[in-house]
Each structure stands twice: as C-alpha cells, then as structure tokens.
N, C-alpha and C positions, 0 to 999 in steps of 0.2 A: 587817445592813447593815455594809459598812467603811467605817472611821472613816479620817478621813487629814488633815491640816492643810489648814486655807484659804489661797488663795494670798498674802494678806498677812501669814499670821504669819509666816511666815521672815521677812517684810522687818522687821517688827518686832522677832523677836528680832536679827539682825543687828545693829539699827542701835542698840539697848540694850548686847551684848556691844560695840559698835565706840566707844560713850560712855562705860565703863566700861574700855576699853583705852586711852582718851584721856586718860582723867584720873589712870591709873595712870601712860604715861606722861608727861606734862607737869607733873603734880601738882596740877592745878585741879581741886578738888570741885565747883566748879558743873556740871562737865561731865558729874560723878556723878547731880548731881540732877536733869540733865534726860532720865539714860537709864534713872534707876529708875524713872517711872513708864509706861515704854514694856517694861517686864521686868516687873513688878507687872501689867499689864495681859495680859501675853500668858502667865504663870504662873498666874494666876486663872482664866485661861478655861483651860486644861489642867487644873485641879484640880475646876474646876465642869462640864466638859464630861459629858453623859449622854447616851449612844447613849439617840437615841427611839425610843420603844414603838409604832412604828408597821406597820399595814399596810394594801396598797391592793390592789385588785381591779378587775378589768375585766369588763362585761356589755354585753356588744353587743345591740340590740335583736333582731336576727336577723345569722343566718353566711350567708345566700342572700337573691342579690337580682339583677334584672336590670342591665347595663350601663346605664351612665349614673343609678341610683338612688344615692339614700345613704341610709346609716345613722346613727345615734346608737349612740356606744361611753358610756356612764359610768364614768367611775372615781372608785369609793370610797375614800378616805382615813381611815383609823379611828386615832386617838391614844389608848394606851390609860396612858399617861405623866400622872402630877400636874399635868404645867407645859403650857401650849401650843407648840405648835412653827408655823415656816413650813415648808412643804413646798413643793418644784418637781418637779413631773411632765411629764415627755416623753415622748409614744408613741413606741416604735420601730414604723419602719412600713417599706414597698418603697417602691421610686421613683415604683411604678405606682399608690399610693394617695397621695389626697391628704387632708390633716386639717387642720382648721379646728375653733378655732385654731393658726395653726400655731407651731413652736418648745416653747419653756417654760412652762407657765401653774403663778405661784406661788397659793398657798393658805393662809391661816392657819386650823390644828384646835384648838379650844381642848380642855382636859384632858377627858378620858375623853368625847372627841365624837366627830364624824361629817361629812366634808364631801362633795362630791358637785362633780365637773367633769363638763362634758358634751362631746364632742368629733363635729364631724358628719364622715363619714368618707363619702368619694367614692373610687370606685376608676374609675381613667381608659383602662381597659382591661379587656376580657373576661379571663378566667381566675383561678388559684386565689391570693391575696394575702396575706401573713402580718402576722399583726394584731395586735400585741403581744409581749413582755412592755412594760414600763410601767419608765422608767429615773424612779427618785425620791433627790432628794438635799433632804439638810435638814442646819441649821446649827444650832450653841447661841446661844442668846441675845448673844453678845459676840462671835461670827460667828470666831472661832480655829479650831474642830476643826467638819471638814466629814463629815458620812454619806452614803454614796452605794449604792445597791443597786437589782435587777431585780425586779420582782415581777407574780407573773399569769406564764401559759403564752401560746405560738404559738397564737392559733387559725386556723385556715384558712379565710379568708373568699370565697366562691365569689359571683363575678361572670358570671351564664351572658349569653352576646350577643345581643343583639339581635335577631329574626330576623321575617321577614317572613312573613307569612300569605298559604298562597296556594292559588287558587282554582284553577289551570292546572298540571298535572303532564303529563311525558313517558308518554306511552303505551306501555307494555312490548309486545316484538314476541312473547312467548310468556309462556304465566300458571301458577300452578299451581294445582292441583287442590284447592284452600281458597275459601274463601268471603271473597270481596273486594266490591271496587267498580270493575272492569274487566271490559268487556264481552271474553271470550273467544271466540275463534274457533271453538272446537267449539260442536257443536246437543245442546242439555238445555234442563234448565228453567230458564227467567231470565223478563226481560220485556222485553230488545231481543229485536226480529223480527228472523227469519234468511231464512226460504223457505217454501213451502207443497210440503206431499207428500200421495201419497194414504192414506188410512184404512188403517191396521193393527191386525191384533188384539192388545190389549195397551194400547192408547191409550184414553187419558182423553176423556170427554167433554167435558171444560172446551176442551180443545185443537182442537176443532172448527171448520174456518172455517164458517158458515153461508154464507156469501153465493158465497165460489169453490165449495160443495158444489153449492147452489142453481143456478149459474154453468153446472158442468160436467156433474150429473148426475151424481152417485158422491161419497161423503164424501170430505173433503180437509182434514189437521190444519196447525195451524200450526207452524212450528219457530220454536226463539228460540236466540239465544247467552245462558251462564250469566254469572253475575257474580263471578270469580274473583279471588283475590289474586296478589301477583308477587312475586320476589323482587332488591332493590333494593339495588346493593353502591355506596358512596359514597368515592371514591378522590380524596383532597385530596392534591394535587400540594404537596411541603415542601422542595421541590429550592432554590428562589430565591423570593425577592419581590421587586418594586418598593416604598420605604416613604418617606416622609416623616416630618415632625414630630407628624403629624394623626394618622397610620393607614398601612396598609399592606396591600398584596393578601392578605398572608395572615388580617388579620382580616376581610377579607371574604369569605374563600373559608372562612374558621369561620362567620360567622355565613350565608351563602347555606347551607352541607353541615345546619346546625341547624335551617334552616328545612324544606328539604326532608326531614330525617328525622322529622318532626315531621309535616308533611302526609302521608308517604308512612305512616307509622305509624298516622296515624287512618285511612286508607282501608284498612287491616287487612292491609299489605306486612307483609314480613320481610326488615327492612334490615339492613345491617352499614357499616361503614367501615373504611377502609385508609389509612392515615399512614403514604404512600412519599415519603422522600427520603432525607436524609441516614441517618436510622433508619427501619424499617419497623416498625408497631405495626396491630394490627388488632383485630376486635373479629367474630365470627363473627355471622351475619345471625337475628335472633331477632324477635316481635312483643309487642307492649304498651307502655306507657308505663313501665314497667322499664326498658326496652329502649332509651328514648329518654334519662333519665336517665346509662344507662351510655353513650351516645353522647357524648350534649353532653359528661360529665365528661373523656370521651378524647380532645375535640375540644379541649379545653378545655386538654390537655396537649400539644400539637399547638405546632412552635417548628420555626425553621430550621436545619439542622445541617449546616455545612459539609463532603463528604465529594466522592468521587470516585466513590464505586462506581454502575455499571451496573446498574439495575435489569429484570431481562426480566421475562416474564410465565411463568416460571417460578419464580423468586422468591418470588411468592404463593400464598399455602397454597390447596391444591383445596379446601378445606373452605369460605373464605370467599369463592371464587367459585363458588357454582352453579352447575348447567348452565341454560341458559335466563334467569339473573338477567340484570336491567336494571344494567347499568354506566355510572353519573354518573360522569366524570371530572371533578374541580372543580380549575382549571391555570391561572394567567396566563402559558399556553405561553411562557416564556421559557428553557428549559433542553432542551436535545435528547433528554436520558435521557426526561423524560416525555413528550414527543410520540414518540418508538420506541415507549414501551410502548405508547401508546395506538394505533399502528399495528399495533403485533406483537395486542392482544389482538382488533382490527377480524380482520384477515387470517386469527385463528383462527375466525373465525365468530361473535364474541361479538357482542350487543347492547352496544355504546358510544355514549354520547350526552357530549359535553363541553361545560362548562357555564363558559365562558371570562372568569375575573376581571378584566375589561381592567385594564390598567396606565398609559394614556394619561393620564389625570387625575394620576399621580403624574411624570409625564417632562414634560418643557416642553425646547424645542429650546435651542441656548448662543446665545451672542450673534454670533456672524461667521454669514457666508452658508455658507458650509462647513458647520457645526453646524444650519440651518434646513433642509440639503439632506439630511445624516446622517440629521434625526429623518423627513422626508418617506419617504426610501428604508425605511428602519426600518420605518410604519406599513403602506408597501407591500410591505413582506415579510411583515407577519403577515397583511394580507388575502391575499398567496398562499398563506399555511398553513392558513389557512380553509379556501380551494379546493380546498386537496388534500386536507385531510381529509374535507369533503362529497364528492371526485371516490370516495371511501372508501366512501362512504356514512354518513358520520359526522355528525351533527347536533350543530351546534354554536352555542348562548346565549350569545349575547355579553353578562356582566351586571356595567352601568357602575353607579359605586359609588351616584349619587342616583338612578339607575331602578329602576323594577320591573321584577320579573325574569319575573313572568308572561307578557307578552306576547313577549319572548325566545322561555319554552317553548310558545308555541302556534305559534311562526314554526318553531322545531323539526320540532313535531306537523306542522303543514304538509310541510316538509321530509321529513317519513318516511312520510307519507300519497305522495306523491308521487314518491317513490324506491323502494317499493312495486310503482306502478303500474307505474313502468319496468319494473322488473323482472319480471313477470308479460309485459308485454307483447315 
C-alpha cells in the first residue's frame, strides 16, 4: 500500500510552523504554546504511523448469470498487524454495473482477524462487466498518514440476455442432408406423408398402403418427406440503433439473435452469426450447445461503431454463408447499407427472412405540428420498405420490444407458404 498524508495534517503542520513564526516574530511565547501542541500532534502520528498489514480479496459467488440477476461479491479483509485498523473498501466497478452498497463501506479488523463485507452486484445490461480490483485505504490511529492501495484482479463478469423461448421458427426453403426436425421436400424415410406410388422391388413391407393396395388392386407404398437439419446464418444489423435511457434496439436485436440461436440449435441447425456494420465479425455455422455458448459470447461483443464503409454481400466470407443456408437478418432498418445488403443477398437467390427490431417505441414525434407530420411520413416510409422487401419476396417480423416474437414468425411462415404458391402457379 502507499503511504501519503491525510488531508488535515498539512493544515496542521502549517498552522503550528505559522505559530511558531508568530511568536518568533512578535516575541509572545504564548503564541508558542498554542502551536506546540498542534506540532507534538502531528510529529507523533509520523513517528507512530505503521503501514497496516493488511489484505483483501474478492469472491463473487458466480462470474455467469442471466440479465437482470444478481450476485453477491464478498470481500475479505484480513489484518495480520498487532493493532486493529479501520479499513474503507470501494469496488471499482463499469457504469453498467450497479453495487449495493454503494460508494465506501468502512470496517473495523481487529489484530490478527478477519472481516467480511458483502456487496449485491446487478449488472444493468447484457454483456461482459469488469468486477473489481477492490480500491482500500486505511488510516493510523491519529488519522495523519493515510494507506491507500488496489487489491484482487479484473474479473470478467458475464451477463448473457435475456431471450425468449420459442415454439414457432421460419421454415428454411431448402435443408441438408442431416438429421433435423424439418420436414424436407425430398421422398425417404420420415413420417410426414408425401404421395402414394406403386410397389417396387426393394421396398419394405412396413411401407405398404393396405387399403389404396385393396383400393386399386396392385400393391402401392407410401412415401413420406425425411426430417432434415438446415443451415441458419444470423446477420445482426450494427450500422445504427434507436436508444433511450432504458434500452436500445440493439439490445434487442442481441437478445431476439440468442433466442433464435438457441431454438434453432436445439432442432439440431447449424447456425452462425455475422456482426455487420461499422466492424464485421462472424463466427462460421457449427451444431451443439458449444456452439451456442460461442454465439451468445460474440453476440455479447456486438456494440455500434460509427463508420462509413459500404458493406456488399461480397464482403462476407463464402464460408459463413452456405449455399442453401436460412438468412435471419436481425435490422431496425434504419441505415441504407443494410437494407442494399439484404436486397443484394435476396436478388442473388439467397433464402432471407428479416426479423425487424422496430424502433417506434424508442421515437415519440416533437412538440409542433411539423414534428407530428415528420414522425407520421417517417412510420410511412418504413411500411413502404416493408413492401418492397415482401414485393422481394422477403419475409419480414416485425419484433416490438414487449411482444412475442412468435406469432411475428408464423405471419412470416404464412408469407412464404404463400409466396411459394405464387410462384409455382
């Protein structure tokens, strides 16, 4: 620990040398005697002062925990010194955590003991929070020579978001060749029905219709579509957000991308993510709860970075777009860069579905009639950009920050069940 004066002793040594320059000049010794015992006081505590034998440590009860939980950090105080000391401990902490108690909490350690402060620690935002060192300062007895020092390391305390569990997912328009939970278009073994053919040599008997056999007069098997996996690449839009005091589109378009890697990961996908805007970061499309882990953490590094550059969809590595992969755009279309991408990647044939963070909840019109007609034209500009991304063929989820997003992706699934049809017909 360094040692350093309290901020009263200078005033007291001062004001001792300034009563002993008083009596030197004027000649009055009383003026002596009332500045020795303010010099005796603040020599005594420099002669008696002893750096204390102290150290403290920090144990948080857990470094993971979902958003909006908290923890309990302990800090240990150990005096291993003759005498007792007061100690004052302060957490260093982020803006984005909050600690209770907050500020200072003093301590008295008596000699060769042990004290224990408990601190309950909230973090007020998804993502990674630095939790510690531990700032402690302690005084001698006659409060002159002050110690001050850091003790305990950075730990990295991870706040994963929120995310919604969901029963309704976008139906990939092509699958691959793994074992999922999506009824694929080709005829193998599953147990959706697909059509009825006639009996071939090589076929199972299980596969027998009896009754079209009975029916027609000649055996006749049934087909089924298999149950295949897909591959699901999840493109979080970091161009702009809308934000308030509360929250901000982009922690919802973190916590919407974690929920769906998480459902799409149990139905046995091979997902990835792309963090396009100001940086581009990705994360190549892999399966297992591995895989989700490495998600949330990169989702989790995911922050606005103000830049200029043009993102095309050339840009992005072939690797982490597959061919045939399901493309979530997660965008509160406010920035042109990412609504071109998402048009350039439609126009190349890709499966895109966007999954639109509205922002409405964070904008409120101004006060003049001018500012109420702004925000009007405004909301009616982004239902024409809706438009024309469905004129695309683009399916688009509008997911407002207190709804569920499910019913969103089944207006979708409708949407592309029926844009299908079109096109077939």
């Amino acid at each position: 620990m360094k040692g350093s004066l309290s901020p009263r002793t200078p005033g007291v040594l001062a004001l001792s040398g300034a009563g002993l320059i008083a009596a030197l000049a004027t000649g009055r010794p009383e003026l002596a005697l009332i500045a020795v015992p303010f010099l005796v006081f603040g020599g005594a505590g420099l002669v008696l002062a002893r750096e204390p034998q102290v150290t403290v440590a920090v144990e948080p009860d857990r470094l993971r925990l979902l958003e909006g939980e908290e923890l309990t950090a302990t800090v240990r105080v150990r005096n291993d010194g003759p005498e007792p000391v007061e100690v004052e401990v302060a957490p260093l902490r982020t803006r984005q955590l909050a600690v209770t108690p907050a500020g200072t909490v003093a301590v008295r350690v008596g000699a060769r003991s042990e004290a224990e402060i408990a601190f309950a620690v909230h973090p007020l935002r998804w993502g990674a929070h630095g939790l510690g060192p531990v700032s402690v300062r302690s005084r001698d007895a006659l409060g002159v020579t002050t110690w001050e020092g850091r003790f305990g390391e950075r730990m990295d305390l991870r706040a994963f978001p929120r995310e919604e569990h969901l029963r309704e997912l976008v139906a990939p328009l092509r699958t691959q060749p793994f074992l999922g939970s999506h009824v694929a278009r080709a005829r193998a073994d599953g147990i959706e029905f697909a059509d009825i053919r006639p009996f071939q040599v090589g076929d199972r008997v299980r596969q027998v219709n009896w009754r079209a056999s009975a029916r027609r007069g000649s055996l006749h098997v049934n087909q089924r579509h298999p149950e295949h996996s897909s591959d699901v690449v999840l493109l979080v839009d970091t161009f702009e957000e809308a934000r308030d005091e509360a929250g901000g589109t982009l922690d919802s378009a973190v916590r919407t991308a974690a929920a769906l890697a998480r459902a799409h990961l149990g139905r046995r996908d091979r997902v990835g993510v792309v963090d396009f805007g100001g940086t581009l970061h990705w994360l190549e499309p892999a399966f297992g709860t591995t895989q989700l882990y490495r998600i949330v953490d990169a989702l989790m590094s995911s922050d606005i970075a103000l830049s200029y550059a043009w993102r095309r969809a050339d840009s992005l590595p072939l690797r982490v777009l597959p061919p045939g992969a399901l493309i979530l755009v997660i965008t509160p279309l406010l920035d042109e860069r990412s609504i071109a991408l998402v048009t350039e990647l439609r126009t190349r044939g890709r499966d895109v579905t966007v999954v639109e963070v509205s922002p409405l909840d964070l904008v409120s019109p101004g006060p003049t009639a001018a500012d109420a007609v702004a925000y009007e034209l405004w909301r009616l500009q982004r239902e024409a950009l809706r438009a024309r991304l469905q004129a695309l063929g683009i399916g688009v989820a509008v997911s407002e920050p207190a709804a569920v997003l499910a019913p969103a992706l089944e207006e979708v699934n409708a949407f592309r069940r029926s844009a299908q049809l079109a096109l077939r017909a």
